[in-house]
C-alpha positions in Angstrom: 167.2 0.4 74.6 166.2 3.1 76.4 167.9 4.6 80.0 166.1 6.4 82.9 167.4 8.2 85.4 165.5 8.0 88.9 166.7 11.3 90.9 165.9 12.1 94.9 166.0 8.0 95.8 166.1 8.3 99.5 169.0 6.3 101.1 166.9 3.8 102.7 165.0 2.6 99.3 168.5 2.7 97.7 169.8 0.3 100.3 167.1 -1.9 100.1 167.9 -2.0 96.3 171.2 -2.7 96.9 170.6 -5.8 99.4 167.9 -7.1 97.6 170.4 -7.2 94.2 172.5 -8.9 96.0 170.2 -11.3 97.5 169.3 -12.2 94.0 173.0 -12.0 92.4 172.1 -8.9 90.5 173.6 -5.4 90.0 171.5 -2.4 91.0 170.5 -1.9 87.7 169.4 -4.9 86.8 167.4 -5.8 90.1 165.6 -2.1 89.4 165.1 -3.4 85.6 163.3 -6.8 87.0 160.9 -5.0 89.8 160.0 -2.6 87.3 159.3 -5.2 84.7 157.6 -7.1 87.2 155.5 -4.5 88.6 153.8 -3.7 85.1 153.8 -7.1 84.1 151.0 -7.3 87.4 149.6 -4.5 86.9 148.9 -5.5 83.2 147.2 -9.1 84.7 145.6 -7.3 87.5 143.8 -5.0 85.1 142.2 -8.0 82.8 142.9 -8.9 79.6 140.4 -6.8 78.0 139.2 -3.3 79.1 135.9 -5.8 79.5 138.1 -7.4 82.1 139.0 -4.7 83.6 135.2 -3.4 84.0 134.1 -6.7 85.3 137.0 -7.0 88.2 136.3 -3.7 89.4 132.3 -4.2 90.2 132.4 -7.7 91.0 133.2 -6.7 94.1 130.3 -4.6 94.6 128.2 -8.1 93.6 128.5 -7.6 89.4 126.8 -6.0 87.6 124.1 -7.2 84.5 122.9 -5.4 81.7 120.2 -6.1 79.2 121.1 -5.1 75.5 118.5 -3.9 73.3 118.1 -6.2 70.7 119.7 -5.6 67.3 117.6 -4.4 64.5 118.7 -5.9 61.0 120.6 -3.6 59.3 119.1 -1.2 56.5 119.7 -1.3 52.8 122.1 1.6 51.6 120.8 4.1 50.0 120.8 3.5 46.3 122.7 6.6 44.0 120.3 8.8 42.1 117.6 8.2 44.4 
């Protein structure tokens, strides 16, 4: 597994840490491990499942947004060798 280091923690967000660890019977460490997990974990579900998803959420606030495709043409023959 790998370690971080998080350097220039003000006191007050260190404290908080430290009450809220104990709140939930965790060290330090661990309570840092399980927001951080946590807060990707959203931000992962917040973003969609898909980059589609993703796309979608962002202008559905704006009302959506609907596109017409082009329709597909069949696809041509390959080019036969020697020709």
């Amino acid at each position: 597994m790998a370690s971080i280091t998080i350097r220039n923690l003000d006191e007050k967000t260190k404290a908080r840490l430290r009450v809220r660890a104990a709140q939930h019977g965790r060290s330090m460490e661990e309570e840092a491990r399980t927001l951080l997990k946590a807060a990707l974990r959203d931000d992962v579900a917040t973003s969609g499942s898909s980059v589609v998803e993703s796309i979608r959420a962002r202008f559905r606030r704006l009302g959506g947004v609907e596109l017409r495709l082009p329709a597909r043409e069949p696809i041509r023959e390959p080019p036969k060798p020697g020709r």
